[in-house]
N, C-alpha and C positions, 0 to 999 in steps of 0.2 A: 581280288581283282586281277590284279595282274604282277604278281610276285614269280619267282622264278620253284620251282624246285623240280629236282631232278634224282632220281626219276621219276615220274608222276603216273599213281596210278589207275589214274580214271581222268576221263577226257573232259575233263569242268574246270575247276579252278584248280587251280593246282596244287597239288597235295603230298608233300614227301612221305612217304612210306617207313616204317620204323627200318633203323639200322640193318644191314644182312649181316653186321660182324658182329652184332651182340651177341655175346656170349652165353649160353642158355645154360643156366642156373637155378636152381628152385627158389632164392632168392626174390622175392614180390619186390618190383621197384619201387621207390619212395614216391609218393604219393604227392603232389606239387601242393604247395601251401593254397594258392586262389585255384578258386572253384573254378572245375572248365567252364561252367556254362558263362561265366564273367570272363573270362579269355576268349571264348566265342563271341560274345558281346564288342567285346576291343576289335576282335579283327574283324569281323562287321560294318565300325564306326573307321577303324584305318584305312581301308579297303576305297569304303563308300567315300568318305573325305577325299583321298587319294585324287579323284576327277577336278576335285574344288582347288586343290595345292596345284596340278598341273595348267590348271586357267590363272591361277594368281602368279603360278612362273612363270609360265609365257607373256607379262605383262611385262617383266622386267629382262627376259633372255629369251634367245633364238632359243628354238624349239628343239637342235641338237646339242645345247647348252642346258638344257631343262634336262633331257636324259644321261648326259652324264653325271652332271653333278647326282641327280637323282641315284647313277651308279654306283657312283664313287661314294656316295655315304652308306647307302647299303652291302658295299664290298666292306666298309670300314667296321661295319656291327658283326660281321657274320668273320670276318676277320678274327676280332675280338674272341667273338665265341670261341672261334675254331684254336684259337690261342691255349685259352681259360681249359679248353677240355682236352688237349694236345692230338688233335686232330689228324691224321696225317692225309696229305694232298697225293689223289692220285698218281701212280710210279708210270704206266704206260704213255708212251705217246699216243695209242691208238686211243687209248680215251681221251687224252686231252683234242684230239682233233676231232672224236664227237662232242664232244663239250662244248668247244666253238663254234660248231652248226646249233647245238641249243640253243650257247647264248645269242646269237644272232636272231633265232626265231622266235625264242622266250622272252630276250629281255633288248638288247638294242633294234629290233624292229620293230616292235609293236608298241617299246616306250618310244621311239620316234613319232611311230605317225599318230601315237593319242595325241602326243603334243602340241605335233603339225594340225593336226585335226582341231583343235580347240581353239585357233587364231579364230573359224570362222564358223563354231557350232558352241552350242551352250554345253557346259560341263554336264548335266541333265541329259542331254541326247549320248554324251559318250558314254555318260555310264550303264547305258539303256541297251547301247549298240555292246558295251563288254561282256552284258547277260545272254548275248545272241554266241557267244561262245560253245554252248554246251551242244545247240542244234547241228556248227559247222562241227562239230567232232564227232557227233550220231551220227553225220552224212559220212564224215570220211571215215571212221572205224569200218562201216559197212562194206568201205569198198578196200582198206588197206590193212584191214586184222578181220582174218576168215573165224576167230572165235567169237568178234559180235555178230552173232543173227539177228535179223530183222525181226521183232512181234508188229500184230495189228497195233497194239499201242503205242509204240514208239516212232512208229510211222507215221499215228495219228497226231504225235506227238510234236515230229519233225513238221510236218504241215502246219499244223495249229502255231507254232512259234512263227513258222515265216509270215503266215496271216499277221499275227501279233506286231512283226516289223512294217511289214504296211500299213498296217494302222499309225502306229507310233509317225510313220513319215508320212500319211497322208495323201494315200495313193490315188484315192477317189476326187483330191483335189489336182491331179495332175502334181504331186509333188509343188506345189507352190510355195514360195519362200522360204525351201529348201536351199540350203548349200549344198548341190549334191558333192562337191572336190570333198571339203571335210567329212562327210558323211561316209562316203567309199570309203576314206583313209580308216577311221573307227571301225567300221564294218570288218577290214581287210587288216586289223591290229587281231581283234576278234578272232579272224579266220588265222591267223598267223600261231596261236595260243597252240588249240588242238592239233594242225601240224607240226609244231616242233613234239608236242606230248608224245604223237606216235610215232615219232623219229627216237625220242628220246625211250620210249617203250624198246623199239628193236633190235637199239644199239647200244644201249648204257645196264640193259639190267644184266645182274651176275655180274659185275666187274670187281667187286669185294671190298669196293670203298663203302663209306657211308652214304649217309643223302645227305646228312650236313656238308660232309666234305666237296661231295661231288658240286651242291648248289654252290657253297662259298668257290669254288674253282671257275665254277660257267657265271658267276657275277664277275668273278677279278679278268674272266676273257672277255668278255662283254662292256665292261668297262676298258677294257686295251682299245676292242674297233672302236667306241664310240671316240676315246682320245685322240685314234690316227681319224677318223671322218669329218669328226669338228672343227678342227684348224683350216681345213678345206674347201668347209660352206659357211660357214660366220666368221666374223671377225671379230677380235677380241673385248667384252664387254666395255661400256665408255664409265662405269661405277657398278657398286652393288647396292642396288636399291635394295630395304631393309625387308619388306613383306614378301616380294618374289625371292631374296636369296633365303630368308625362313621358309619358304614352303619349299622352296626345292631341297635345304635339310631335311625337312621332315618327311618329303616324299622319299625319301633315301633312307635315310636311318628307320624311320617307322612303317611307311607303307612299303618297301622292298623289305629291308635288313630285319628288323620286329619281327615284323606280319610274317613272316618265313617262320622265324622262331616261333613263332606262339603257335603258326598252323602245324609245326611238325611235333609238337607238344601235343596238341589236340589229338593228330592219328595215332601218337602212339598213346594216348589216353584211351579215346573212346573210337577210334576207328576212323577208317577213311570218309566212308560214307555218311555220318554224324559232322565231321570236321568240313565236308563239300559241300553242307545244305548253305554254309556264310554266302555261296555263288549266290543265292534267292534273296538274301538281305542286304546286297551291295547296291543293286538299280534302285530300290528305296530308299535307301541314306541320302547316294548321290543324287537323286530328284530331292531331296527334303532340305540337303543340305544350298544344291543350289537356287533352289525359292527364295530359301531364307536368310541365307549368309551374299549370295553374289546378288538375289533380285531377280536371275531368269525368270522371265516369261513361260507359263505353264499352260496349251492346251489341253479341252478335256483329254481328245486322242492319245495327248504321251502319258498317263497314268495306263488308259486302257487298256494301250496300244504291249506298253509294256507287264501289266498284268498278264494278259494272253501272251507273250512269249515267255513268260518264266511257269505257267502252266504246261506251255509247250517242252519247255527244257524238262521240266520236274518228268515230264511223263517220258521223253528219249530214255532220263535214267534209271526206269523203272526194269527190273529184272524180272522176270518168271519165277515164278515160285517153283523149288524144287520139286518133284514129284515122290510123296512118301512110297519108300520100299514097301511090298508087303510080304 
């Protein structure tokens, strides 16, 4: 969904890249105890959940209380890590001050306004609207990395997805009983994802840290703004109610801090492009989980609606096949 890593190789969910300082050895790495396809599974069900924890936080906390704490437990897993494997945090300042523009676009803007967004749209709709990630990243690759070309399919690709989002909302009814505030804000978390990717593409790669390291650095700056913006627009919580302060743990520790780990396990397992299909089984979860766990209301439209945008996405990320030498 919406986990940070940096740098991310492809414009969808986000996906950290195996280390650039491992060491190349003829040594085969150890082969992780659980099966990837059961790690794909988890961050799938983390992911998808993810929408349902941040509607059960916003019940008990303002919405830029929801994203830090959500920070701050995932700075604290990735911490850990970075501890356990002695990590070291990049030396430059010119990285750390791109790292701050990440975290600003990867992780305190877009977990802002999901949050803000879910006071007044069903958890279902935002997970629906995160899938529309992959279309705002086909558009803007095309116009700010001259190495993606345009094909007919990906074009058809890009159209067929935004049809998809008019459905899902309903366009043919005049958008009725729409929120459109919340709705824009999800959309505009979405579009926030893919820009910071190609920001983080032009200016973080080749800098010789990790991508563990680099992420656990743009979560602990990410968590700094949200600490200085929060005292600013809420006031400080009147208790902590037991269901909203557990899901905002778990949105932290499991859906940021985890879901990081397991996805950068994944690419350097079986690759980026195997670890990025979990983007296609995130708007299912979060539609199945919010029917069934919160009770949302389910038009035919938002299943359909959202089938045809993730057709749409799947085809932007389709590549040309090489053409054999002869």
């Amino acid at each position: 969904m919406s986990a940070p890593a940096a740098p991310s190789p492809h414009p969808t969910t986000p996906a950290p890249t195996a280390p650039r300082d491992a060491p190349a050895t003829a040594e085969a790495p150890r082969r992780p105890s659980v099966d990837w396809r059961l790690r794909f599974a988890a961050l799938s069900l983390i992911w998808g959940f993810s929408f349902l924890l941040i509607k059960v936080g916003t019940d008990g906390y303002a919405p830029f209380q929801v994203t830090l704490g959500r920070l701050l437990s995932g700075t604290a897993v990735l911490a850990a890590t970075m501890a356990v494997k002695r990590e070291r945090l990049p030396r430059t300042a010119r990285t750390w001050g791109h790292l701050a523009v990440a975290a600003f676009l990867l992780n305190a803007l877009p977990f802002s306004l999901f949050a803000y967004a879910e006071l007044t749209i069903p958890s279902t709709l935002a997970g629906i609207c995160n899938a529309t990630s992959p279309l705002w990243g086909m558009a803007l690759s095309l116009v700010a990395l001259s190495e993606d070309r345009p094909t007919r399919r990906r074009v058809a690709g890009l159209g067929l997805g935004f049809l998809g989002v008019l459905t899902v909302l309903g366009a043919w009814q005049g958008f009725s009983g729409l929120d459109f505030r919340g709705t824009a804000m999800a959309l505009l978390a979405s579009l926030s994802y893919p820009i910071g990717w190609i920001y983080v593409r032009r200016t973080l790669a080749g800098t010789g840290a990790s991508t563990l390291s680099l992420t656990g650095s743009q979560l602990f700056l990410g968590t700094v703004q949200l600490a200085l913006v929060t005292p600013l627009f809420t006031s400080a919580p009147s208790g902590f109610p037991l269901w909203p302060t557990l899901s905002v743990i778990a949105l932290g520790a499991l859906g940021t801090g985890l879901a990081v780990l397991l996805q950068y396990g994944l690419v350097t397992e079986v690759g980026p492009t195997t670890a990025q299909m979990v983007t296609y089984f995130i708007p299912v979860i979060a539609t199945a989980a919010g029917v069934a766990v919160l009770g949302e209301h389910l038009s035919w439209n938002t299943p359909v609606g959202a089938l045809i945008v993730l057709t749409g996405a799947a085809l932007t990320q389709s590549r040309p096949r090489p053409t054999p030498r002869t």
